[in-house]
C-alpha positions in Angstrom: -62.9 43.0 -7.2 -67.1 43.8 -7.2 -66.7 44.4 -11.0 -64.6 40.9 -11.4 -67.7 39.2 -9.3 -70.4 40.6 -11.3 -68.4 39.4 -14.6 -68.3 36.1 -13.3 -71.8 35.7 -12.1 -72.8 37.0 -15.9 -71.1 34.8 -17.4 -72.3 31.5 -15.3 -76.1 33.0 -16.1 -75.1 33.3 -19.7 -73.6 29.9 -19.5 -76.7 28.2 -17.9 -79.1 29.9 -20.6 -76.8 28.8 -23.0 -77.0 24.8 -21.7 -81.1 25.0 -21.2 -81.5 26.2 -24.7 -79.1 23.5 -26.1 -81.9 21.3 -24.4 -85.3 22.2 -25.7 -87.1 20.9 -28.6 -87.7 22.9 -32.0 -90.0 21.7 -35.4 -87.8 19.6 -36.2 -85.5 18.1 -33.2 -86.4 16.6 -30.0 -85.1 17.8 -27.0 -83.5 15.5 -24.4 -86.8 14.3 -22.3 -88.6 13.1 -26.1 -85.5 11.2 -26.9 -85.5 9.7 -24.1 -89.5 8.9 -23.8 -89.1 8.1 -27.5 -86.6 5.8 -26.8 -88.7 4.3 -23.7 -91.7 4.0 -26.0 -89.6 2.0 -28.5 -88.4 -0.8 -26.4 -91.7 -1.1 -24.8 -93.5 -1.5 -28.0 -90.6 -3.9 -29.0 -90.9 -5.8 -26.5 -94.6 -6.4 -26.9 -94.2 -7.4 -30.6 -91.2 -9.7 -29.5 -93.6 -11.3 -26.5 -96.7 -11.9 -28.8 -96.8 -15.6 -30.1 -98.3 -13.9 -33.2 -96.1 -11.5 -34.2 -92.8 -12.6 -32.6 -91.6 -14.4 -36.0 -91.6 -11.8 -37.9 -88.8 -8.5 -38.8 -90.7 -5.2 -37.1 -89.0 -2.4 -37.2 -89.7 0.7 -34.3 -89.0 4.0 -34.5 -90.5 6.7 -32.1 -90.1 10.1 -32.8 -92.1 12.9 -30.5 -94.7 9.8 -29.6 -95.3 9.1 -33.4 -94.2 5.1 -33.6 -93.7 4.2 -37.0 -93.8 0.6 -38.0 -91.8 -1.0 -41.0 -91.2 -4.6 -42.4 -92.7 -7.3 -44.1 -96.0 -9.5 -42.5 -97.6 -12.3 -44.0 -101.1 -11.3 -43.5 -102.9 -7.7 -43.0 -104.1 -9.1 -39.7 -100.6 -9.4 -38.5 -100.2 -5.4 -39.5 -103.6 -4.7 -37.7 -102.6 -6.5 -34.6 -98.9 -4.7 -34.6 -100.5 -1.4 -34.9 -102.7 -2.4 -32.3 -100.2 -3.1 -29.7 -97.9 -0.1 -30.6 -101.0 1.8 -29.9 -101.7 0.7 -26.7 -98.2 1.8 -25.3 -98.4 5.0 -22.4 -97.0 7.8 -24.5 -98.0 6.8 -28.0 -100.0 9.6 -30.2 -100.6 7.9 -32.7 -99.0 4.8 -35.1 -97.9 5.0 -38.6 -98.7 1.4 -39.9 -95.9 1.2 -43.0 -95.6 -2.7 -42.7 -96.1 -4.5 -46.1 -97.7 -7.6 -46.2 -95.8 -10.1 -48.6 
């Protein structure tokens, strides 16, 4: 019976390890909490572009990965790309901004 509880607590620690390291980040994936403040960071800077009288006419794409937000789409002037990468910068969170939008 002491040797059946012992199995069972080893394999419940095993199982926990096993579930943590299923969660952490490596080079090249996130781990859950930078998805998710990845994801936060996304809409927020969204939003912002959407909200701005400026910018909200035109297609800006968002992605976020490990506080990196890349911008992509077509503007109509480099002042609308400058002011885009402005506000994506001035989101909590954001490391830095990778300006890709092309101005038509």
């Amino acid at each position: 019976m002491k040797k059946r509880n012992i199995f069972i607590h080893c394999l419940m620690l095993l199982m926990l390890i096993g579930t943590l390291a299923a969660c952490a980040s490596t080079s090249t994936r996130e781990s859950t909490g930078e998805y998710v403040d990845d994801s936060v960071i996304t809409t927020k800077v969204k939003s912002l572009l959407a909200g701005d009288d400026f910018l909200k006419s035109f297609q800006i794409g968002v992605e976020t990965y490990k506080g990196v937000v890349q911008l992509s789409g077509f503007v109509n002037t480099k002042e609308a790309a400058n002011k885009a990468a402005q506000i994506a910068g001035s989101v909590k969170g954001v490391k830095s901004v990778k300006n890709d939008l092309v101005v038509k």
